[in-house]
N, C-alpha and C positions, 0 to 999 in steps of 0.2 A: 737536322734534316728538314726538307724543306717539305709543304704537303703534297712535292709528286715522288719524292723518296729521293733525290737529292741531296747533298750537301755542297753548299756555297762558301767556297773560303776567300778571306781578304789575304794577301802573300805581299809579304815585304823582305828583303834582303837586311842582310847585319853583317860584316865583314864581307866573308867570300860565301857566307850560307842562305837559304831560302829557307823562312817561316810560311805558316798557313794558321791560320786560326778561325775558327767557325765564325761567317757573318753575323750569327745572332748572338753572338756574343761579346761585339763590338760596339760601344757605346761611341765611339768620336772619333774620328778621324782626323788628325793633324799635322800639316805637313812641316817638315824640318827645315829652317834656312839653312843655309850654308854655313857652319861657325867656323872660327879658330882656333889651333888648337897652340895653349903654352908650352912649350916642352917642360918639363920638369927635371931639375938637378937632381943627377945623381937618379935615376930612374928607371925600372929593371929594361932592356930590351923591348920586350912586347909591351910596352908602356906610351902608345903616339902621345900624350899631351893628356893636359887637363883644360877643362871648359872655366873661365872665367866670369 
């Protein structure tokens, strides 16, 4: 919390879900390009790809 009693969160999405994690607890902020993804042989269902 922050010193007026507060809590300040940074929120990023990962699939279909929303995170929150305490601002002061974030060291760097970095943002993601856009990658590819390989599919992989033979690879269960819930499986998009692997990063190269």
């Amino acid at each position: 919390m922050n010193q007026y009693g507060t809590l300040q969160l940074i929120t990023f999405q990962l699939a279909e879900e929303e995170y929150g994690i305490d601002i002061l607890k974030v060291e760097k902020i970095q943002r993601m390009k856009e990658i590819s993804l390989t599919k992989a042989p033979q690879a269960e269902e819930y499986i998009e790809g692997i990063v190269n």
